[in-house]
C-alpha positions in Angstrom: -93.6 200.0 167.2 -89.8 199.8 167.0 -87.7 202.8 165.8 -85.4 201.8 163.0 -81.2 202.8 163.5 -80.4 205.1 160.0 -77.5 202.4 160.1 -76.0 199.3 161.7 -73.4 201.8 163.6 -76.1 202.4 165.6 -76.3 206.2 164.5 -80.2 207.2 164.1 -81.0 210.3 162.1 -83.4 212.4 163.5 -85.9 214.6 162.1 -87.6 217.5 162.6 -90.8 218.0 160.7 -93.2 221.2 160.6 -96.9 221.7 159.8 -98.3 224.4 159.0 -101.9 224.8 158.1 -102.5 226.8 154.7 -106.0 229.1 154.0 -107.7 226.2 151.6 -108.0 222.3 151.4 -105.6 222.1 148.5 -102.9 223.6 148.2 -102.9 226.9 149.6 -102.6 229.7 147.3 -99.1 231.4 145.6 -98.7 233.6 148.1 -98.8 230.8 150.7 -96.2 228.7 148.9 -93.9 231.3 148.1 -93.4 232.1 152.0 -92.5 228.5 152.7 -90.6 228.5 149.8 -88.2 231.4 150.9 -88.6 230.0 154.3 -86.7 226.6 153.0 -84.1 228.5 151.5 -83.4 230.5 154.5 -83.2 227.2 156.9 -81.0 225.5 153.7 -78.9 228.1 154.6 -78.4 228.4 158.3 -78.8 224.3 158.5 -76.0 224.5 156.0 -73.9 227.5 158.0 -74.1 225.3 161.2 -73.1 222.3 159.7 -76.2 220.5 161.9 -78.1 219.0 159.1 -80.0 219.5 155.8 -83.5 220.7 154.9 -85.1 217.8 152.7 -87.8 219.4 151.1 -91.5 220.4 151.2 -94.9 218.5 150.9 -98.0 220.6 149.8 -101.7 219.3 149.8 -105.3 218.9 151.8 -104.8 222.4 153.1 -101.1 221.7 154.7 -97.5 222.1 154.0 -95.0 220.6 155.5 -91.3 220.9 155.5 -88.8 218.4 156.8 -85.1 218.3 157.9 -83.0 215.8 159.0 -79.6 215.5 161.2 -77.9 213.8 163.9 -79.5 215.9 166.7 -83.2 217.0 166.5 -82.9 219.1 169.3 -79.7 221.1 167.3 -81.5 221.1 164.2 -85.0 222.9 165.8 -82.9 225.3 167.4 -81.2 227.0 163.8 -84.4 225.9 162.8 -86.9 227.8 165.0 -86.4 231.3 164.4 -87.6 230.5 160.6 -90.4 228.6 161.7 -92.0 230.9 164.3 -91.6 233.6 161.9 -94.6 232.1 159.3 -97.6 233.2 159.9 -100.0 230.5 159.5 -101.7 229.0 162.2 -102.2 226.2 163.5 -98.5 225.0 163.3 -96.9 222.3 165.1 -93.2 221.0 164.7 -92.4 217.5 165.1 -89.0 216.6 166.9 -88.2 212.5 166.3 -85.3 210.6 167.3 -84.4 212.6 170.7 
């Protein structure tokens, strides 16, 4: 499988995608989606602070969220990134580095 360039300039984006797997099939309760909600917000902010990146949104459904963010360096972006994702609780999580 070939990995498309973001442009001709050669310049790929990378991204950096997490999983987290919520307490029932759909889509996790309020409580659930409120943490990842304010855990968005908070990597908006620091992706935004360290100029690395944005945070593209959140997916919600058969028992799993996700939340994705995209930049020029994956490796960058997980590092402002981490702190926020290690600090939700729900288990089992696993963050996705592409690009590198």
């Amino acid at each position: 499988m070939e990995k498309p360039n973001a442009s001709d300039s050669g310049d790929e984006e990378h991204a950096v995608i997490a999983h987290f797997r919520l307490a029932s099939d759909g889509f996790g309760d309020v409580d659930q989606r409120e943490r990842i909600y304010d855990a968005e917000q908070a990597m908006e902010a620091a992706t935004e602070s360290a100029g690395i990146g944005e945070v593209n949104g959140n997916e919600f459904g058969g028992g799993e969220a996700l939340v994705c963010a995209y930049g020029p360096d994956a490796d960058a972006l997980f590092k402002v990134l981490e702190p926020t994702l290690r600090s939700l609780p729900f288990r089992p999580a696993h963050v996705l580095l592409s690009g590198r």
